[in-house]
C-alpha positions in Angstrom: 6.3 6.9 5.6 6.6 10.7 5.3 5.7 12.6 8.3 2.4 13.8 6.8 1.4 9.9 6.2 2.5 9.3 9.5 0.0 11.8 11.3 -2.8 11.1 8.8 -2.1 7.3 9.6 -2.0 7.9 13.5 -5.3 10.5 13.0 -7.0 7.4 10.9 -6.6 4.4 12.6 -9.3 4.8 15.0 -11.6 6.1 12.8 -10.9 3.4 10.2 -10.8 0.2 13.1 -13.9 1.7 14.8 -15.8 1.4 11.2 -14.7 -2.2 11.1 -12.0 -2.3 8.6 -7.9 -2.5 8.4 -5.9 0.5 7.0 -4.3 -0.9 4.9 -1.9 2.4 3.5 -2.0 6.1 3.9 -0.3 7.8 0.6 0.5 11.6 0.2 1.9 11.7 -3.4 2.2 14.5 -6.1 0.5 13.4 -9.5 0.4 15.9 -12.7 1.1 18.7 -10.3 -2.1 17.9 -7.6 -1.3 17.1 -4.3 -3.3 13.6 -3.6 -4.2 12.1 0.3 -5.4 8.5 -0.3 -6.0 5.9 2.9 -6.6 2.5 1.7 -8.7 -0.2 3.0 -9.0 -3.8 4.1 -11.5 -6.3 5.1 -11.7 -10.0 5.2 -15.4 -9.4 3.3 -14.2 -6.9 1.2 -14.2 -3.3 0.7 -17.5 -1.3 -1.0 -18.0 2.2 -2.3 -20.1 3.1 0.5 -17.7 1.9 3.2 -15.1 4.1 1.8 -17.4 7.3 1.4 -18.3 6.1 5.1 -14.6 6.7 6.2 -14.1 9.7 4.2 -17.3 11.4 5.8 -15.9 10.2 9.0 -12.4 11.9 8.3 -13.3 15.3 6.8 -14.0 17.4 9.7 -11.0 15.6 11.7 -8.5 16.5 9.0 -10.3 20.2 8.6 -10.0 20.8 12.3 -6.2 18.8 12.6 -4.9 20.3 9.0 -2.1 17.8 8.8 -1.5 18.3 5.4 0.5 22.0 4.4 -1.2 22.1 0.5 -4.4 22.2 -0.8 -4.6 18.3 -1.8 -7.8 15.7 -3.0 -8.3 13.3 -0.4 -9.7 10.0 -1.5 -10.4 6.7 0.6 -10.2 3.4 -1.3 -9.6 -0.1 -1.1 -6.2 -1.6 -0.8 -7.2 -3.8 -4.0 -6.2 -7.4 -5.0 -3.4 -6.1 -6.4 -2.2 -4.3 -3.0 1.3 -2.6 -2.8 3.2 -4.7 0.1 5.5 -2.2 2.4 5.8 -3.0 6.1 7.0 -6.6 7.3 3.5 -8.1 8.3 2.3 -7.7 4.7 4.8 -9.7 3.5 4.8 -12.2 6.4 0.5 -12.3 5.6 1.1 -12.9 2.2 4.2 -15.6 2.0 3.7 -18.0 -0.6 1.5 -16.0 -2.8 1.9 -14.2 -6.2 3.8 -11.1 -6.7 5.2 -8.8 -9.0 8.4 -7.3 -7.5 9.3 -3.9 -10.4 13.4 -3.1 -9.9 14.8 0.4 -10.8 17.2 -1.8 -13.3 16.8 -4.8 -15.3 18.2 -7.7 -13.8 19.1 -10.7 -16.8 16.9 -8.3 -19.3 14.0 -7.5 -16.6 12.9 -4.6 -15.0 9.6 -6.7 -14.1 9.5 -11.0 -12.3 6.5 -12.3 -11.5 6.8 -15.5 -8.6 5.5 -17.1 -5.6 6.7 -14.9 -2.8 9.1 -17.3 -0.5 11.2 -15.1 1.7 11.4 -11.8 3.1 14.5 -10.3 5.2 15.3 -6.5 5.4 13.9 -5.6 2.7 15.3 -8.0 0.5 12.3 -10.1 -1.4 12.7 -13.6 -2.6 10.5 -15.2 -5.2 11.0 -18.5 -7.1 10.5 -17.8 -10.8 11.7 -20.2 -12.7 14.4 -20.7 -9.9 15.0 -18.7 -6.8 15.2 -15.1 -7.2 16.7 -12.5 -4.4 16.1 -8.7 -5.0 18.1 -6.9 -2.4 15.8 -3.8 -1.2 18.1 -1.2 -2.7 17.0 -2.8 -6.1 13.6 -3.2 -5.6 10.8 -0.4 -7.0 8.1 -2.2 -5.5 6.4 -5.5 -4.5 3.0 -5.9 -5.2 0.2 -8.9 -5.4 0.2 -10.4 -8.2 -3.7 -12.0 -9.9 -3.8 -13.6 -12.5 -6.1 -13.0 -15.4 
């Protein structure tokens, strides 16, 4: 987490718990050239389009007055999605035993891409049994996210 995520985090966590729901992320990424601020969501019963614009009215004059972020940048407030990115620890521990797809930087035996049951996580290294027991060592791993399957 970058230090702007970390103040936006630390700005919207009570803002986001007091309005009932988990944040979930807090992104500050450069897409086609525009600077993007994105909090993301969670709830046991789910996340609506009104609860997010709820949050985002709720955060507008907070991040106008606090002016965390050094660019001009489109802030947006969404759900964390079925298909959730896992990053810290907890996620992982919440979601053991569940569908993911981990994306390396290189192929490993022809993949870039496995899809498995998530079985162990341990400094950043993600196992998954795919077929057999697969361990991705964090330095190879691009990202672990949920996996649903259509």
């Amino acid at each position: 987490m970058n230090r702007v995520e970390k103040t936006v985090w630390d700005l919207a966590l009570p803002v986001v718990n007091g309005a009932g729901f988990e944040l979930w992320d807090v992104e500050y990424v450069t897409e086609a050239g525009q600077k993007y601020l994105r909090l993301y969501l969670d709830s046991p019963e789910g996340v609506t389009l009104d609860d997010c614009e709820t949050v985002s009215r709720a955060m507008d004059p907070i991040l106008d007055e606090k002016d965390p972020v050094p660019d001009s940048y489109i802030f947006e407030v969404s759900s964390a999605g079925c298909e959730r990115a896992l990053k810290r620890p907890s996620d992982f521990e919440r979601f053991m035993g569940e569908a993911v797809e981990v994306k390396l930087y290189s192929a490993v035996d022809g993949a870039r891409q496995w899809i498995g049951k998530l079985t162990a996580y341990e400094d950043g290294d993600v196992t998954i049994e795919a077929g057999g027991e697969r361990r991705f060592a964090k330095k190879q791993i691009a990202s672990v996210r949920l996996h649903m399957e259509m």
